[in-house]
Residue frames relative to the residue before (quaternion, step in Angstrom):
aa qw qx qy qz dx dy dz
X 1.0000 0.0000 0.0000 0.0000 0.00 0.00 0.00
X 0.2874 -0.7495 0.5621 0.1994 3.52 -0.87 0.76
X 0.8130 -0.1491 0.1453 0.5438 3.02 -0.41 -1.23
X 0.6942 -0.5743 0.3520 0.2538 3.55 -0.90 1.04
X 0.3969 -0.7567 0.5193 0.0160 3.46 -0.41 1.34
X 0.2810 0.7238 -0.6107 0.1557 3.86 -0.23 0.68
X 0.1134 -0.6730 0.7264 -0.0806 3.02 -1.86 0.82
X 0.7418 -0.0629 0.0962 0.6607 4.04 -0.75 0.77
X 0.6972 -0.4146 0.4209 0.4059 3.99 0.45 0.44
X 0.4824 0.5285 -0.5269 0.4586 3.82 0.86 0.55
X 0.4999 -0.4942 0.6806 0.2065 3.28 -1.90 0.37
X 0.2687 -0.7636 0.5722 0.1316 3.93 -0.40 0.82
X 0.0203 -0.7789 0.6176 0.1074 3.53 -0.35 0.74
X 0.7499 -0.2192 0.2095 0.5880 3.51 0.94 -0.58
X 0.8227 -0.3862 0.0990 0.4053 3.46 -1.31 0.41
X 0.7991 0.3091 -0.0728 0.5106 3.39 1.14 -1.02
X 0.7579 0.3267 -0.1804 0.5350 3.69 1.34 -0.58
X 0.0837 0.8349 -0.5277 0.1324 3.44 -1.15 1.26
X 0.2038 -0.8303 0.4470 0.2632 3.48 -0.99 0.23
X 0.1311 -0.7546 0.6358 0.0955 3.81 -0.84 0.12
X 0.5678 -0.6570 0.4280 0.2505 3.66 -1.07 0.88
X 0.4217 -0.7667 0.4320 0.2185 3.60 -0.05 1.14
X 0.1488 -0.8574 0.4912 -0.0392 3.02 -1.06 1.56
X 0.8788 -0.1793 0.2289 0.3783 3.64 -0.60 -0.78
X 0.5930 0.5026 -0.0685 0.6254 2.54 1.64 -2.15
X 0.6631 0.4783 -0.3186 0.4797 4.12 0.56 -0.34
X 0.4160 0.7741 -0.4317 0.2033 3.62 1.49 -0.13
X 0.6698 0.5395 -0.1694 0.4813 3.58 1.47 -1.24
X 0.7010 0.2455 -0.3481 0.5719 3.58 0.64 -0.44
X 0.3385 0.6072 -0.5835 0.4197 4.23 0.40 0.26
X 0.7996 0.4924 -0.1908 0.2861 3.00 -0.07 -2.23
X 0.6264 0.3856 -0.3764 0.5633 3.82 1.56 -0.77
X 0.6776 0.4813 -0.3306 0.4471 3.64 0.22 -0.58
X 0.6817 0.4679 -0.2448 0.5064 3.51 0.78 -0.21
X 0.7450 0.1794 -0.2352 0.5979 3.81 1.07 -0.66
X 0.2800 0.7294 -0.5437 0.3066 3.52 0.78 1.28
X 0.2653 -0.7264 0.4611 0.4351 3.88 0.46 0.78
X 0.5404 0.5124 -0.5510 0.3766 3.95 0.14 -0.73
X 0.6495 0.3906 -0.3938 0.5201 3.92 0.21 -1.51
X 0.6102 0.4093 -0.5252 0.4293 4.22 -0.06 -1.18
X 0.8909 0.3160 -0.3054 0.1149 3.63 -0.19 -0.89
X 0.5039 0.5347 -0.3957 0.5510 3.28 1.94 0.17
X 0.8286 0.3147 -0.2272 0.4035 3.84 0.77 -0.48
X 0.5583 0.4137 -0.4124 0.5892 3.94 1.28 -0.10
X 0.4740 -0.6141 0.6008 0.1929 3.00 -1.92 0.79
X 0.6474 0.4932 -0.0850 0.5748 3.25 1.51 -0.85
X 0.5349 -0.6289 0.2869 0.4858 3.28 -1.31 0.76
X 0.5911 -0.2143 0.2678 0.7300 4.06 -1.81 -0.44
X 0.0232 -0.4397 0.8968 -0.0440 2.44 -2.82 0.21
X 0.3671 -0.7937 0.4590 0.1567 2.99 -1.22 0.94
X 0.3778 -0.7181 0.5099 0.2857 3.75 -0.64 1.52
X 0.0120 -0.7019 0.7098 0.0582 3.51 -1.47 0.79
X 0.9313 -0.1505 0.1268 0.3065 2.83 -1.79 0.42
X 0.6620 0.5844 -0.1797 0.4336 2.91 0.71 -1.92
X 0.7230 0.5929 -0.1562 0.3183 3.23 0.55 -1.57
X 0.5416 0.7449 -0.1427 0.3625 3.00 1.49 -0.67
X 0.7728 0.2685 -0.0317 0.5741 2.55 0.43 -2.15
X 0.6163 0.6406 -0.3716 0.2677 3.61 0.75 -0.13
X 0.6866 0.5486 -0.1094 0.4644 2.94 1.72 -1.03
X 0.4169 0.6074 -0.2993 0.6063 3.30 2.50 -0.56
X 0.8000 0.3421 -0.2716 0.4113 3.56 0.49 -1.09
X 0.6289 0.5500 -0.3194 0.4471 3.67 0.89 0.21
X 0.3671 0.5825 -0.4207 0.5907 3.00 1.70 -0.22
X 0.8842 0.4098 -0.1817 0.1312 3.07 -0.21 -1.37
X 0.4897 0.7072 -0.0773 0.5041 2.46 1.87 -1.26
X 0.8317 0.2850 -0.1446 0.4540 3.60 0.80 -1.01
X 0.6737 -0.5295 0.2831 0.4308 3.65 1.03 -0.02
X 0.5297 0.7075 -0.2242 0.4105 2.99 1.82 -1.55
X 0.2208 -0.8195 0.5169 0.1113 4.03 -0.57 1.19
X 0.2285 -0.7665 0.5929 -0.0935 3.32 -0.60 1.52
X 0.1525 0.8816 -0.4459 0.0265 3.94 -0.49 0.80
X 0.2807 -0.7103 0.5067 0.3999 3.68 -0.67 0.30
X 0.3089 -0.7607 0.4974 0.2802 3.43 -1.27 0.26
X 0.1988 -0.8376 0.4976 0.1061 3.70 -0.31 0.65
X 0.0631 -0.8112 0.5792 0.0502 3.61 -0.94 0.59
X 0.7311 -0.1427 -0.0942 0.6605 3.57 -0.27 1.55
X 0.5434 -0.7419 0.1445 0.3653 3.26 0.84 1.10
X 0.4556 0.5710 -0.5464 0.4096 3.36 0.51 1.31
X 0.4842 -0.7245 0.2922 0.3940 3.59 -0.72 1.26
X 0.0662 -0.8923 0.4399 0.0770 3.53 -1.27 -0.44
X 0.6599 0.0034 -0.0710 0.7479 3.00 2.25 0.16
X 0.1421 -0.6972 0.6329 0.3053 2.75 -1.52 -1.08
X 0.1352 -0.7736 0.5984 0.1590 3.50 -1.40 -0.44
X 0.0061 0.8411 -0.5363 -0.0702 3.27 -1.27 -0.01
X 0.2902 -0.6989 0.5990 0.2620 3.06 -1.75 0.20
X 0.1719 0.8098 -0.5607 0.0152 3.74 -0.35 1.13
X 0.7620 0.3164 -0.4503 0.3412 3.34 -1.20 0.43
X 0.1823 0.9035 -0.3611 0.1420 3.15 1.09 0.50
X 0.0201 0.8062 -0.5899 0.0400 3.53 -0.28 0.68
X 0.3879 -0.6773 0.6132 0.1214 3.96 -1.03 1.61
X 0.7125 0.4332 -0.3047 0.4603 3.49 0.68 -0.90
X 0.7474 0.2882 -0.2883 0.5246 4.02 0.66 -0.07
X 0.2541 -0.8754 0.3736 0.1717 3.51 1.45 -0.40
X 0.5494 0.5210 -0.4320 0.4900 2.83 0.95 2.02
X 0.2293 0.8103 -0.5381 -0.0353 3.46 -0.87 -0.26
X 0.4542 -0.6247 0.5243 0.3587 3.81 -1.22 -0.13
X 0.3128 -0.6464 0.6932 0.0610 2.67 -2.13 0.98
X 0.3168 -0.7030 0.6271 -0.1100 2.77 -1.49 1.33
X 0.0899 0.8048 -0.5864 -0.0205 4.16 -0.94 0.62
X 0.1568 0.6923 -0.6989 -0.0873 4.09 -0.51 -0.37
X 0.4108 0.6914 -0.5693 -0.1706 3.50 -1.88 -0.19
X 0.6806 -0.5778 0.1320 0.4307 3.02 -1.20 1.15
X 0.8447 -0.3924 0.2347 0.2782 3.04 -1.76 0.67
X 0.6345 0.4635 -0.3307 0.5227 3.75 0.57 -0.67
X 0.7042 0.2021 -0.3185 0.6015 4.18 0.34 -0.12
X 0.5529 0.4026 -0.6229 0.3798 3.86 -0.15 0.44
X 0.8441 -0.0174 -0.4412 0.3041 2.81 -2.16 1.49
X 0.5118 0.7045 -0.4688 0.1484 3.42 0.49 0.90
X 0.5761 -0.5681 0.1474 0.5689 2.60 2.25 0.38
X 0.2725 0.7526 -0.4971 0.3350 3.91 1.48 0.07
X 0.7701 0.4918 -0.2804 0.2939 3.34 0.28 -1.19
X 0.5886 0.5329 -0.2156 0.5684 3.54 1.59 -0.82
X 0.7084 0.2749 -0.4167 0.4989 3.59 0.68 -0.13
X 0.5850 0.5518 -0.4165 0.4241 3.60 0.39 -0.46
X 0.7781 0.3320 -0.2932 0.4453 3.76 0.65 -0.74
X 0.5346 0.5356 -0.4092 0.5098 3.59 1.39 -0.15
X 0.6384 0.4709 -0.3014 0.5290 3.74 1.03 -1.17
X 0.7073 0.4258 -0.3340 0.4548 4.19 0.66 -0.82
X 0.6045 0.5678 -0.2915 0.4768 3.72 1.08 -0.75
X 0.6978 0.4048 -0.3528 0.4740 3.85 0.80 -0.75
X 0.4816 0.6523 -0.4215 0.4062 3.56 1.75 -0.85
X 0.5864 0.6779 -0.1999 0.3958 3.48 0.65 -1.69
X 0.8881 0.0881 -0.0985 0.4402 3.39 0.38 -1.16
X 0.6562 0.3832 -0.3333 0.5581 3.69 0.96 -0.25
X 0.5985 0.6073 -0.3333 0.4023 3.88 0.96 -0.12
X 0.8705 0.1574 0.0638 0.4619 2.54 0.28 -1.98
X 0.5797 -0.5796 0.3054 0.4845 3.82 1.76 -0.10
X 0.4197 0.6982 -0.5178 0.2612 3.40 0.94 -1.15
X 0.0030 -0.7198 0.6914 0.0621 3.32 -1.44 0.51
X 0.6949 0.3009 -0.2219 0.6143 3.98 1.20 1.22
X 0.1866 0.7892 -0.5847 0.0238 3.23 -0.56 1.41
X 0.0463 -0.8923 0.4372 0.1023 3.27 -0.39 0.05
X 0.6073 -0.7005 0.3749 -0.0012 3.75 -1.56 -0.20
X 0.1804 0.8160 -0.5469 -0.0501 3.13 0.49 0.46
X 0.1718 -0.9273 0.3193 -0.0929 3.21 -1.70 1.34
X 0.2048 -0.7846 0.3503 0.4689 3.59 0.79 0.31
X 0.4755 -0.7464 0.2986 0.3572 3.51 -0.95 -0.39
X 0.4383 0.6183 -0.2981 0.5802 2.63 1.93 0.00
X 0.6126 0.5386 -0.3080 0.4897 3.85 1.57 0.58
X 0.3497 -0.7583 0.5469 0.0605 3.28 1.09 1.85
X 0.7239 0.4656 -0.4019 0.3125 3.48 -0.62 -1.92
X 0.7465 0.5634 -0.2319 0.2675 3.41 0.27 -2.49
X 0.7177 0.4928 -0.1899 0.4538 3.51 1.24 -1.25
């Protein structure tokens, strides 16, 4: 990635696939992508639980709140995931990465550009020089 690609405040990934920093307005498609059991069972330590509202916007404002960059991903501009960078730390210059989307765009390869496009962000953006993953093992795809 060279120089950062932006448009209306998106991240350009390419002609059809971007990312914008999840907001309020992104509260309603989260909440489905989030109380998908497949996404509950690669990202909760715990058993499902249903995400509400609340949950949402809480997890939007902690994003925001904490520095940590949280985005939706959008294809021909209709969402379809997200990703993130969260524990992130400038002063050690590292943090984890994090993807889900909903069941109809996994294995079409989305997930592999977005973490190749979020991973050059990470390091040629933001400096980082360590991202990393945490993974179940029963998460074939992620590994």
């Amino acid at each position: 990635m060279n120089a950062l690609s932006l448009k209306n405040g998106s991240l350009i990934i390419n002609s059809s696939l971007d990312l914008h920093f999840a907001t309020e307005e992104d509260s309603v498609f989260l909440k489905e992508l989030y109380n998908d059991p497949k996404i509950q069972s690669f990202s909760l330590d715990e058993e499902t639980m249903e995400i509400t509202d609340k949950h949402v916007l809480a997890t939007i404002e902690s994003f925001q709140n904490s520095g940590y960059k949280f985005f939706v991903v959008n294809y021909d501009n209709t969402p379809i995931g997200m990703c993130m960078l969260y524990e992130l730390s400038l002063k050690n210059k590292h943090s984890k990465i994090g993807l889900a989307f909903l069941n109809k765009y996994q294995n079409k390869g989305f997930g592999s550009v977005v973490l190749n496009f979020l991973s050059d962000y990470a390091f040629q953006e933001l400096g980082l020089n360590k991202v990393f993953g945490e993974v179940y093992d029963y998460n074939h795809r992620s590994i």
